[in-house]
TILO-513820 format. One record per atom (N, C-alpha, C, O): residue in three letters; x negated, y, z; residue number from 1. Coordinates in nm, 4 decimals, padded with zeros to 6 digits. Layout:
N
   drenfi       east      north         up   kedo
      ALA          X          Y          Z    NUM
...
END
This chain:
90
   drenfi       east      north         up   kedo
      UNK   -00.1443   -01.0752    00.0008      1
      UNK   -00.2475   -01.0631    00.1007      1
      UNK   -00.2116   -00.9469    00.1919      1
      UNK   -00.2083   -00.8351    00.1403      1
      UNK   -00.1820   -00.9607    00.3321      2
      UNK   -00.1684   -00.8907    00.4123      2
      UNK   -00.2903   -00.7436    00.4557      2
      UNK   -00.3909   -00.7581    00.5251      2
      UNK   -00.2688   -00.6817    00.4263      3
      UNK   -00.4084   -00.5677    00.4360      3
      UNK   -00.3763   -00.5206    00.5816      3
      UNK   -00.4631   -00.5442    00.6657      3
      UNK   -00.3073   -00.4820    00.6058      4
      UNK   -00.2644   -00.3749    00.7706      4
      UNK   -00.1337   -00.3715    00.8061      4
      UNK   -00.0524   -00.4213    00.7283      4
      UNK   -00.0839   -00.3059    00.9435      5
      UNK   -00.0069   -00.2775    00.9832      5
      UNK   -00.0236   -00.1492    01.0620      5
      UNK   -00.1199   -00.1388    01.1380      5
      UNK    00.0491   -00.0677    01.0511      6
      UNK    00.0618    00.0753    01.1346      6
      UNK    00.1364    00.1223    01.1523      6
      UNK    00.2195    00.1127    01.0620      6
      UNK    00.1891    00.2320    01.3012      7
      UNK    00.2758    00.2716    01.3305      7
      UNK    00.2893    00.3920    01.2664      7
      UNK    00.2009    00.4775    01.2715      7
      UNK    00.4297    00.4115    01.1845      8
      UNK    00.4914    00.5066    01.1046      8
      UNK    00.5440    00.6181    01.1659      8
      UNK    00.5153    00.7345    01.1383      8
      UNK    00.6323    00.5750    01.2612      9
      UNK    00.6939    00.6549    01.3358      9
      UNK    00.7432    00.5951    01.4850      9
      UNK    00.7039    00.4808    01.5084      9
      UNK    00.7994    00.6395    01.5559     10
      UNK    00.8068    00.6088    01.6882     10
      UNK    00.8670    00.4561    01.6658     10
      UNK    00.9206    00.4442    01.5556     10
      UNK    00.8689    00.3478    01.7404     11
      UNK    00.9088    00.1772    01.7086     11
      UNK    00.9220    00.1381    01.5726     11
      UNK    00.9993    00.0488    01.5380     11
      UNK    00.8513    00.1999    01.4962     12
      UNK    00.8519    00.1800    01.3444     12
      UNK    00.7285    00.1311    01.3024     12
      UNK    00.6253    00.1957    01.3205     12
      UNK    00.7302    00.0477    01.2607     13
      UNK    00.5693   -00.0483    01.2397     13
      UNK    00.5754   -00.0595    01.0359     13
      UNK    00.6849   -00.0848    00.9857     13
      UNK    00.4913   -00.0451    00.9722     14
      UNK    00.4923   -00.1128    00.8720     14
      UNK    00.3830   -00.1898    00.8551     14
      UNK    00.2741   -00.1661    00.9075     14
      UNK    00.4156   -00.3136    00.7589     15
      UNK    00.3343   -00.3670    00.7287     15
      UNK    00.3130   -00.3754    00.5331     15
      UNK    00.3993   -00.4172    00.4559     15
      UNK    00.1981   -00.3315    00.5008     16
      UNK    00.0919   -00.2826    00.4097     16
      UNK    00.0282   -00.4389    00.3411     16
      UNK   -00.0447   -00.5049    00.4152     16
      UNK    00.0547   -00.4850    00.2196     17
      UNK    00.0173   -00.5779    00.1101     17
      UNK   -00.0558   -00.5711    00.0336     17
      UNK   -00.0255   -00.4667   -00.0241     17
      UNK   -00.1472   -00.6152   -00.0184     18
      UNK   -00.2064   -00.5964   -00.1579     18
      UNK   -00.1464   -00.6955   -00.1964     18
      UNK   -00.1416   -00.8042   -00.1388     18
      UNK   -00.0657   -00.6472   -00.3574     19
      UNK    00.0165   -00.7584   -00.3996     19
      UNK   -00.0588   -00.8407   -00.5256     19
      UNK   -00.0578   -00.9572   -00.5653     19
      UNK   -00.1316   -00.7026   -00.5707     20
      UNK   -00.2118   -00.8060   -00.7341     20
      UNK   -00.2861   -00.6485   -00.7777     20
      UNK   -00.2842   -00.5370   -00.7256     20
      UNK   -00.3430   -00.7004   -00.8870     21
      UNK   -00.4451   -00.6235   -00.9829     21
      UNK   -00.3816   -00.6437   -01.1074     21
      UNK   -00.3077   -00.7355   -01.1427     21
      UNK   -00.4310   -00.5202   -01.1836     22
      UNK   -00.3658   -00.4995   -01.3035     22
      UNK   -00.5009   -00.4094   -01.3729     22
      UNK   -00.6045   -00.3786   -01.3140     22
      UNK   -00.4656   -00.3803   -01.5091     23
      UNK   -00.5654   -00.2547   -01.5638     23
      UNK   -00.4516   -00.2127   -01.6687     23
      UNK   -00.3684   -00.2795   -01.7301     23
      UNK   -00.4833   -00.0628   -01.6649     24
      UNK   -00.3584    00.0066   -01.7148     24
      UNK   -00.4227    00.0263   -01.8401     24
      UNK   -00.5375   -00.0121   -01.8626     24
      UNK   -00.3486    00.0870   -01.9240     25
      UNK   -00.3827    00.1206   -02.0499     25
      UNK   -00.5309    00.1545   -02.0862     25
      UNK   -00.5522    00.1110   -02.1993     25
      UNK   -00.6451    00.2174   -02.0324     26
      UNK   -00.7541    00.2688   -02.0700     26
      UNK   -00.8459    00.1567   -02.0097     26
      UNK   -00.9657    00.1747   -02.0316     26
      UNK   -00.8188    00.0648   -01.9509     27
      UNK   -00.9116   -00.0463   -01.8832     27
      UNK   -00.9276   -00.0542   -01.7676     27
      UNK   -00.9826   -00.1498   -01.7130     27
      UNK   -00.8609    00.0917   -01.6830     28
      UNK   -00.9267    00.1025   -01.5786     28
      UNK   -00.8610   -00.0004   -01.4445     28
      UNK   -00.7390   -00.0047   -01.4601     28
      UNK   -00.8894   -00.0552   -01.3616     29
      UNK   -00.8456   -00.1625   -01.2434     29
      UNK   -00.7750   -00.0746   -01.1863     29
      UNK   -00.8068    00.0434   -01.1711     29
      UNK   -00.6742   -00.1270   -01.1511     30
      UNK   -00.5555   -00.0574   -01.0216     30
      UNK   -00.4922   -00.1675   -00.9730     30
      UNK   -00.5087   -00.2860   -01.0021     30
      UNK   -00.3979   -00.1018   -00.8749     31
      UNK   -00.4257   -00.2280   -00.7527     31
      UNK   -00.2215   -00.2194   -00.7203     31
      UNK   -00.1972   -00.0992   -00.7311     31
      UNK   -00.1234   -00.2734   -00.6976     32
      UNK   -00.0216   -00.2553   -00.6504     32
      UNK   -00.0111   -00.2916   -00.5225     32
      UNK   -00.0280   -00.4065   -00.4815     32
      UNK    00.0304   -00.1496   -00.4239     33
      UNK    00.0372   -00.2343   -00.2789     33
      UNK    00.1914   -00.1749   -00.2686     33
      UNK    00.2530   -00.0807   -00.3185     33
      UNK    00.2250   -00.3046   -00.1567     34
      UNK    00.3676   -00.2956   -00.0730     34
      UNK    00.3252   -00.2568    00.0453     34
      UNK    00.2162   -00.2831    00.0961     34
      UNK    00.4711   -00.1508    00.1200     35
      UNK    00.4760   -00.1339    00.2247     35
      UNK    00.6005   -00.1684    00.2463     35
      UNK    00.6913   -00.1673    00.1632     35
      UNK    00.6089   -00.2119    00.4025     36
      UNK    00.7261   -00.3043    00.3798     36
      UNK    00.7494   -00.2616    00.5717     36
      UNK    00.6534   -00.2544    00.6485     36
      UNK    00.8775   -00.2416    00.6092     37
      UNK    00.8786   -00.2151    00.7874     37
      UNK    00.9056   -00.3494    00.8219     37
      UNK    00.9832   -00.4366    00.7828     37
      UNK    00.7962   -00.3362    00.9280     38
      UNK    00.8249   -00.4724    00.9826     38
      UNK    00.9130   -00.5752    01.0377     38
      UNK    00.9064   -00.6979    01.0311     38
      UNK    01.0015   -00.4927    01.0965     39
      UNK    01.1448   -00.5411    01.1729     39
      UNK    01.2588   -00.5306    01.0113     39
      UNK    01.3334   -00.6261    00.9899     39
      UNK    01.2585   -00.4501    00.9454     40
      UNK    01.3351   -00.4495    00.8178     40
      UNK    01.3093   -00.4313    00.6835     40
      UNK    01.3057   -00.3319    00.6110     40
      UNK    01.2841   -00.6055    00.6582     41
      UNK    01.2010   -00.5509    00.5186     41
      UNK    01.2312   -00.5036    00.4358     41
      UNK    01.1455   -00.4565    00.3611     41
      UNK    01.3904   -00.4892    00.4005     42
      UNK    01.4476   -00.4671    00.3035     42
      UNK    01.4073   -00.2978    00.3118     42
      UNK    01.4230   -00.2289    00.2110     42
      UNK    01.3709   -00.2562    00.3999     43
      UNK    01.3082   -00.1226    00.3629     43
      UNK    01.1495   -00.0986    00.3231     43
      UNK    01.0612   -00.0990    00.4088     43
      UNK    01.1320   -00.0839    00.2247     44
      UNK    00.9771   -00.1473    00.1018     44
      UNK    00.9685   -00.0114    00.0180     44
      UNK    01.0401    00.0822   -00.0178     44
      UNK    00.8776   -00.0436    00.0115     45
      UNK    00.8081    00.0930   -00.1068     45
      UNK    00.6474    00.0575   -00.1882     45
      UNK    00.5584   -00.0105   -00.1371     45
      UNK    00.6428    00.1071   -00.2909     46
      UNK    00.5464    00.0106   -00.3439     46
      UNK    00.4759    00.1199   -00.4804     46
      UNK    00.5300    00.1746   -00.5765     46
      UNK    00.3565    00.1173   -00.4392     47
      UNK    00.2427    00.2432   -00.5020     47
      UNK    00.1288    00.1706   -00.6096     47
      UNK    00.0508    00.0809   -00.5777     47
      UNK    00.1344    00.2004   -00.6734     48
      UNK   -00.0006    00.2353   -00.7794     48
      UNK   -00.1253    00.2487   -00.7087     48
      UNK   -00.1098    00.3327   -00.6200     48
      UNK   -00.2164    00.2126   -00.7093     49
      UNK   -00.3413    00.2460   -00.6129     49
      UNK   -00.4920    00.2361   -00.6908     49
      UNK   -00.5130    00.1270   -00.7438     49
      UNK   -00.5898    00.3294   -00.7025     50
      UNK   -00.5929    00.4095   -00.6388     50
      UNK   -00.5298    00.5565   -00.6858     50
      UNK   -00.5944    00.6610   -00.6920     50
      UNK   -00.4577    00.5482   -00.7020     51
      UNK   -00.3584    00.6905   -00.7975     51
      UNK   -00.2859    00.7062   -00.6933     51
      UNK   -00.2926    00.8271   -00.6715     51
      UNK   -00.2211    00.6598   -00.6158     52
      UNK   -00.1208    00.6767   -00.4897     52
      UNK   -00.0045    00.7195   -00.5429     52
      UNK    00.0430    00.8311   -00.5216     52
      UNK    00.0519    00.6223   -00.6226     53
      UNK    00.1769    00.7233   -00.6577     53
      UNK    00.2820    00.5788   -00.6657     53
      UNK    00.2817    00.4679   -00.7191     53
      UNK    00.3702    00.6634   -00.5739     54
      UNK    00.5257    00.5705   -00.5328     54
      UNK    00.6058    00.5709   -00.6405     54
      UNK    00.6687    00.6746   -00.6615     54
      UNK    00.6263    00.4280   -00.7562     55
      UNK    00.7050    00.4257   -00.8294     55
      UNK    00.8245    00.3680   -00.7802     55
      UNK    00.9211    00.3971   -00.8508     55
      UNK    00.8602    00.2701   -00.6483     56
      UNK    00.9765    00.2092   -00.5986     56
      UNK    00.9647    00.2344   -00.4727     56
      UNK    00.8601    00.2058   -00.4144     56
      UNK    01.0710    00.2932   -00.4079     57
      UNK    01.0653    00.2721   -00.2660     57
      UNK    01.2632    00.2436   -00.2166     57
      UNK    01.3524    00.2543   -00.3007     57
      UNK    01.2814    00.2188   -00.1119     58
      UNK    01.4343    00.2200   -00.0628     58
      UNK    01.4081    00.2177    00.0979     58
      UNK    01.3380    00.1221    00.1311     58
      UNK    01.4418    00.2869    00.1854     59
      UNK    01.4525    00.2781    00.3366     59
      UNK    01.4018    00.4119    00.4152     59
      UNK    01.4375    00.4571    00.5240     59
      UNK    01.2693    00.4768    00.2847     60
      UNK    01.1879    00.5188    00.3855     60
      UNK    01.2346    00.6801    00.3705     60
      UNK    01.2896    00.6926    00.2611     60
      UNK    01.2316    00.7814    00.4291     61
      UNK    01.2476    00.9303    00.4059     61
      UNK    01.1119    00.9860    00.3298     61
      UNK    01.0104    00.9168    00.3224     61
      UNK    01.1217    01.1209    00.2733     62
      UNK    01.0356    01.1778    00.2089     62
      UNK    00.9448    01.1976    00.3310     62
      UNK    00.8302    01.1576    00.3101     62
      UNK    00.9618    01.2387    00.4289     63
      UNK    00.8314    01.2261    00.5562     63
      UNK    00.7898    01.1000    00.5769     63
      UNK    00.6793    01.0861    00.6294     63
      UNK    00.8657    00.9846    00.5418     64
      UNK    00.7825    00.8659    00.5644     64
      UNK    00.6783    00.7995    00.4364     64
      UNK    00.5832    00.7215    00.4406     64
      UNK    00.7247    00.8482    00.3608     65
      UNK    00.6257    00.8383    00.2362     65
      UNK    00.5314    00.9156    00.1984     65
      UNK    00.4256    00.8870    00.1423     65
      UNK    00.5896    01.0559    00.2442     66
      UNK    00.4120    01.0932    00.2971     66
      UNK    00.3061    01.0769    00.3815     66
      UNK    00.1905    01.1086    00.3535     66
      UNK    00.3422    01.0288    00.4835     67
      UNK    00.2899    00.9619    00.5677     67
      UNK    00.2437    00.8013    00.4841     67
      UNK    00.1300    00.7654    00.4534     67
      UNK    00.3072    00.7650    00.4739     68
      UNK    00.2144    00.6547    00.3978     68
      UNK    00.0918    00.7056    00.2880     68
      UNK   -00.0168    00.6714    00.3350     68
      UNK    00.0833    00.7421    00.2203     69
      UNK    00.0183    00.8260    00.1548     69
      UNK   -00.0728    00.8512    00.1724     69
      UNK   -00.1683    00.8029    00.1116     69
      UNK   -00.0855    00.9770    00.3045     70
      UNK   -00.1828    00.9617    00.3617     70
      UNK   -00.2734    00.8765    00.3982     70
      UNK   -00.3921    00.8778    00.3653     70
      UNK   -00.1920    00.7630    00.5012     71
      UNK   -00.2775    00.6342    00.5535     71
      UNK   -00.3279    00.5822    00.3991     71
      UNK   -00.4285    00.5115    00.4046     71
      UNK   -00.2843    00.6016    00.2883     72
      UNK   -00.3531    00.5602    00.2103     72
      UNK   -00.4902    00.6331    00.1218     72
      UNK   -00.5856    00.5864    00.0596     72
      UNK   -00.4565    00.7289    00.1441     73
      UNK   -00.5761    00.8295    00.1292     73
      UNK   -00.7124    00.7704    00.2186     73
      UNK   -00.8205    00.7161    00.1959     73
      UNK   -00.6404    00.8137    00.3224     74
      UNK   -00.7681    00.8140    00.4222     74
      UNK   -00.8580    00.7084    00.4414     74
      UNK   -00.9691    00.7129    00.4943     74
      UNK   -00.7725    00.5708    00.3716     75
      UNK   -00.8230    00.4591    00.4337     75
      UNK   -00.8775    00.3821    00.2479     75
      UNK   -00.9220    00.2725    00.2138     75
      UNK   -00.8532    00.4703    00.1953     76
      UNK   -00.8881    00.4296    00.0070     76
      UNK   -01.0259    00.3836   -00.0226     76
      UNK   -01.0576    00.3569   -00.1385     76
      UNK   -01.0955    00.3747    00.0593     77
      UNK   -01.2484    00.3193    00.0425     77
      UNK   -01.2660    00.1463    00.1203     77
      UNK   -01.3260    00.0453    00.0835     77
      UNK   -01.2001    00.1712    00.2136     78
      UNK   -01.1743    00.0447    00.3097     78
      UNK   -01.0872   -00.0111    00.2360     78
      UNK   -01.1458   -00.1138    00.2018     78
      UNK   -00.9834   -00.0131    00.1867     79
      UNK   -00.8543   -00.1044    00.1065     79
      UNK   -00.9587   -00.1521   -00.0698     79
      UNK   -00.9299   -00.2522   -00.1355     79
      UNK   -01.0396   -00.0820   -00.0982     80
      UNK   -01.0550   -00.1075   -00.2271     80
      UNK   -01.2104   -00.1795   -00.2341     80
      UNK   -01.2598   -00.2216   -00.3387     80
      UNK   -01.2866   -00.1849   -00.0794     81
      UNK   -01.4110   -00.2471   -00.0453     81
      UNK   -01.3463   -00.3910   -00.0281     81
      UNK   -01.3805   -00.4830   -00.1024     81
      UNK   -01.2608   -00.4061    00.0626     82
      UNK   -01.2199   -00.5109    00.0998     82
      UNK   -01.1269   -00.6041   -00.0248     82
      UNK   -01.1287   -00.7271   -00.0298     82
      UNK   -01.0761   -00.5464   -00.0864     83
      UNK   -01.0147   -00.5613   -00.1623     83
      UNK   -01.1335   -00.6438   -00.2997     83
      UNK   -01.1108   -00.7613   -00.3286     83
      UNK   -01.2274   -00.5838   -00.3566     84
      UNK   -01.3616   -00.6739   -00.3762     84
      UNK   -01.4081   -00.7695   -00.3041     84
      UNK   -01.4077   -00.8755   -00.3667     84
      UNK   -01.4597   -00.7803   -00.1685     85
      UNK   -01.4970   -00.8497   -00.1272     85
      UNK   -01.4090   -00.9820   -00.1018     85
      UNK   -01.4546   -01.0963   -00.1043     85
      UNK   -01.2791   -00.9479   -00.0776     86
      UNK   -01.1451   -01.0688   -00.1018     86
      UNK   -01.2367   -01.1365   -00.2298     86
      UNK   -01.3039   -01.2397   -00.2288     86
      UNK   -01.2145   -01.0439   -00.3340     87
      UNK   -01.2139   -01.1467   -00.4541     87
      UNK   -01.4170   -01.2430   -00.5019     87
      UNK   -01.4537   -01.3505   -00.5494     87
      UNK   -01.4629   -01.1564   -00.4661     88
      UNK   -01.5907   -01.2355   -00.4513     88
      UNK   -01.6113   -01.3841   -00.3763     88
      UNK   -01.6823   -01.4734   -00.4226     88
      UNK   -01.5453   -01.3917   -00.2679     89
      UNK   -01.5217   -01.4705   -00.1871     89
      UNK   -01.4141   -01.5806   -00.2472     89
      UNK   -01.4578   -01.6907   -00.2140     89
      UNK   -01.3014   -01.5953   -00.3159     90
      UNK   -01.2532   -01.6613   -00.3402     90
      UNK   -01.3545   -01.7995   -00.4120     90
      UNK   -01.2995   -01.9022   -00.4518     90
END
């Protein structure tokens, strides 16, 4: 499921996945999203959510993964509302 797209850096677009749901050891729901650049996908990185933590990435620099990060911070109420409401709706 496609969640967003945003500009990373100057002609650098990524585009942002929710790939699936999981529950980790204690029960609790977490979420795996991809980020993926739009023009080159083979440059991807892919987080734990809502924990924000990058277990795979290849393409992006340590400034570009913080920067993702962020956008994921900031936007962690909107990705995980919507992210319910996806599944209610099914």
């Amino acid at each position: 499921m496609l969640y967003s797209m945003f500009l990373l850096r100057d002609n650098c677009y990524v585009n942002i996945f929710v790939m699936r749901e999981y529950e980790d050891r204690d029960g609790n729901k977490k979420l795996i999203i991809r980020v993926e650049q739009k023009d080159n996908v083979v440059h991807f990185c892919e987080w734990t959510f809502p924990d924000k933590v990058c277990f795979k990435a290849f393409g992006f620099s340590r400034l570009d993964l913080a920067k993702i990060k962020d956008y994921l911070a900031v936007n962690e109420s909107i990705i995980l509302n919507n992210w319910e409401n996806y599944h209610k709706n099914l």
